[in-house]
Steps between C-alpha positions, in 0.01 A plus 500: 500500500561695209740264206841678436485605106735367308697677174700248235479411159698704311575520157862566365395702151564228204597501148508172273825347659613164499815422601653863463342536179282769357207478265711593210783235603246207559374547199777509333633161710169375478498454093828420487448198712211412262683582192817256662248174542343576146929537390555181687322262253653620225851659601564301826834680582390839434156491654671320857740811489244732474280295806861528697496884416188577634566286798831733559286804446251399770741387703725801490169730520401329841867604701356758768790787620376594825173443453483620133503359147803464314364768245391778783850420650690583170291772428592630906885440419434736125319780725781490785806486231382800312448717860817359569661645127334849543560532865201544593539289800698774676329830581650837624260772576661798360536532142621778263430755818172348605314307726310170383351197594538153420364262280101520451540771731653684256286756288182461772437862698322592786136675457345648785109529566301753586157474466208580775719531792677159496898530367702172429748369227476310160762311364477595114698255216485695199611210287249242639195789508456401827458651872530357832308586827602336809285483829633466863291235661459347854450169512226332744627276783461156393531427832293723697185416217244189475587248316161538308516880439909445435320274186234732398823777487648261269181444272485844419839528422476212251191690354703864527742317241290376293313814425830656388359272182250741412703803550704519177683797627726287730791292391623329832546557871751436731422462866863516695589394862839621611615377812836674692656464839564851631617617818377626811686803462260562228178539721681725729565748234189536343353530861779762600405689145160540568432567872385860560685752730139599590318135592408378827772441746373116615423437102888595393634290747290214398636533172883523574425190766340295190835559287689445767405162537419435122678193394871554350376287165150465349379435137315726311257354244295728260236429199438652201285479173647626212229550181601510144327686244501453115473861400361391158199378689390908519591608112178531406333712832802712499502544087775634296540844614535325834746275369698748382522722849656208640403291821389819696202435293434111652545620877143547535417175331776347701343655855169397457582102454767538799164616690288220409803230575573608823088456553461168425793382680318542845428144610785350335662488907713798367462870564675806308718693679576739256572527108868540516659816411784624298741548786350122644592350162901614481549420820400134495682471153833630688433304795498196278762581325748643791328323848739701669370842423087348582568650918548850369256466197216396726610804761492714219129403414400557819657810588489672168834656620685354262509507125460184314657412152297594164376181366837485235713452779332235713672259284831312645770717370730168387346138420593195378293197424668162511332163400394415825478800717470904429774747692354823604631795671699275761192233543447151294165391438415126328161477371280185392157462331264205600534183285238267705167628659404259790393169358244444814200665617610782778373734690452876456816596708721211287758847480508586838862356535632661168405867584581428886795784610874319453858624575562642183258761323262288253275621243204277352271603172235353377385595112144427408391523145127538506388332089205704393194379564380469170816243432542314849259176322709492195813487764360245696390272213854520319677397849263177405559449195842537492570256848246242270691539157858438695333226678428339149841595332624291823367184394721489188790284485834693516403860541243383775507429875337342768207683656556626892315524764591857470389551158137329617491761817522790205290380274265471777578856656471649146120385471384593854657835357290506209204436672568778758536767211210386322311554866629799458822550650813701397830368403824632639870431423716557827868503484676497858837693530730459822845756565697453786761817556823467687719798643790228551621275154577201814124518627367402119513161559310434808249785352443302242467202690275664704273629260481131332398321805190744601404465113511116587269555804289680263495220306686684190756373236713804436722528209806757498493730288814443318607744225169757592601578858489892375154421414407332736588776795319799274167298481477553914555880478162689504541591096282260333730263340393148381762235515370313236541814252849553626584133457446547072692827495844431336657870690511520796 
């Protein structure tokens, strides 16, 4: 009998922090403390004030604001008061006679691709010299797979990540499972669409009998990869003149490492569909941002009788971001960001129960960061030098703190780490993103609820995101969007 594997061990990326403070603050604490006890013996009152000062400081610096440092906190409250001032929490979609999207949506543009026979759509931000490709996968049944091969699926996925660290050219991915109920009334239209007035008789009726008795609810659930591409990556094969003639001239560039991608991800227990087109890409940005309109976006896909918005209108046309939920087109989404990884060893399907189909329509991302190869040791050995120089500031008197079981389980994690890159392994940053979208303001609640209790199953700690919730939503849209660039934007 073949032993179930078994994933843990990881590593929350760490900076010198001790008690809320930063290098630069510790310091600072640090030889003030020292400077106090040398005071003491010669200024008793003034060097005991400055030993209570830094014990203030410390203890001020250690207050946690839903699950953040004081400093991060104030810094939050800065970014959200000056959207607030320039009203950049509240979007409308037409301005001065035009259409536009909203915010790090607006100023990106839709390229298509044409190159040897395949046609899909890029996501180009002009500003960020970047481009986004996003592939339309198909997941392999967990279920319906050995445990073993279900495993090896995973293996190469783990080493599909990792060689993202030799390809310069690519900044992150996100990989996006959207999960919807839909009705039966769906199934029957697409079927009714598509049946030909010239088919077999006996094959017809087999199709209106299947829709017939179709259920009146199901779920839809649908996968995608979305690739993001540092366009600065390619200066130097496309040269200046190239430069100059804009990104027509990186297409070709662009094609050719789609190609390869979509290669190497056979194995990884995922197939591509398709690269997703133009028309593929507005639509499931309007969908997400109006779930109303997604029934006659998806007919309109399939029949190609209708004709879909240009990419400048698949925005919401009015929006309004609040501090704990985002208002959009009639529908209220509330988005969170991981704060805890599971602290056990688990299995491979530890998610199963957060991507699982729910009432509400519910939209999970996660962003991997691949560090270049040529960097991942000098990564690994700073996570262990930093966990063993706040271990020793801990010690002190004052400023320190007793050592934790917890802290003992990183240090440990952080030099089984080291010892896997040095073997040879990668190292990747993940950041997981959960939205949860509500046609009704009343059904919010138990969404939410909902959404926190299969993270729990999935052994998550999920954090709202409180005063990002616009960013938060845009990083599940198939555009390319990192939360943890949108986080240190102060506009929105």
């Amino acid at each position: 009998m073949t032993a179930t594997r078994l994933y843990g061990n990881w590593l929350r990326p760490k900076t010198l922090n001790v008690r809320g403070l930063g290098w630069r603050g510790l310091l600072a604490v640090v030889g003030s403390y020292f400077f106090g006890l040398a005071l003491l013996q010669s200024a008793p009152k003034a060097g005991l004030s400055l030993l209570l000062a830094c014990l203030a400081v410390t203890s001020v610096a250690a207050i946690r604001v839903n699950g953040l440092g004081l400093g991060e906190t104030l810094v939050g409250k800065g970014r959200w008061w000056w959207a607030q001032t320039s009203s950049s929490t509240r979007f409308l979609a037409v301005r001065s006679g035009s259409w536009a999207l909203p915010g790090a949506l607006h100023g990106t543009q839709m390229v298509p691709v044409e190159i040897a026979g395949r046609s899909y759509g890029a996501v180009h931000d002009a500003r960020a010299r970047r481009i986004a490709v996003t592939f339309e996968l198909a997941s392999t049944a967990a279920d319906l797979t050995d445990q073993q091969d279900h495993d090896l699926s995973v293996g190469r996925w783990e080493r599909w990540l990792e060689g993202l660290g030799r390809r310069p050219e690519i900044a992150w991915v996100n990989v996006t499972v959207e999960t919807s109920p839909s009705m039966g009334g769906q199934l029957r239209e697409n079927i009714h669409g598509r049946l030909s007035l010239f088919g077999p008789t006996d094959c017809t009726d087999l199709m209106r009998r299947l829709a017939e008795v179709s259920p009146t609810v199901a779920a839809k659930t649908t996968t995608r990869l979305t690739v993001v591409f540092d366009l600065r990556a390619w200066d130097a094969q496309v040269g200046g003149a190239g430069r100059r003639k804009g990104i027509t001239s990186y297409l070709p560039v662009l094609d050719r490492s789609i190609t390869s991608l979509a290669a190497s991800l056979n194995g990884c227990g995922v197939s591509v569909l398709r690269i997703a087109s133009a028309d593929v890409l507005g639509g499931l940005v309007r969908a997400a941002f109006d779930p109303s309109a997604e029934l006659q976006i998806e007919l309109a896909l399939a029949t190609g009788e209708r004709e879909l918005p240009r990419w400048e209108m698949a925005g919401p046309s009015y929006a309004y971001e609040m501090r704990d939920h985002y208002v959009h087109d009639g529908a209220t989404s509330v988005s969170f960001v991981w704060a805890q990884a599971p602290q056990q060893l688990v299995t491979s399907r530890v998610l199963d129960a957060l991507m699982r189909p729910g009432q509400c329509r519910k939209r999970v991302t996660v962003t991997y960061v691949a560090t270049p190869t040529h960097e991942a040791m000098d990564v690994a050995t700073a996570q262990v030098r930093w966990r063993w120089f706040a271990q020793m500031i801990a010690r002190l008197p004052i400023v320190g703190r007793a050592t934790t079981a917890a802290d003992d389980r990183e240090a440990q994690a952080a030099e089984q780490a080291t010892r896997e890159v040095a073997a040879g392994a990668g190292w990747v940053s993940a950041t997981v993103t959960a939205t949860v979208t509500v046609l009704d303001p009343d059904a919010l609640p138990s969404a939410v609820a909902e959404l926190e209790h299969a993270a729990g199953a999935s052994q998550l700690r999920l954090r709202r995101l409180y005063e990002l919730q616009a960013a938060g939503f845009l990083v599940g849209l198939p555009v390319g969007l990192s939360l943890t660039e949108l986080a240190r934007r102060w506009s929105r």
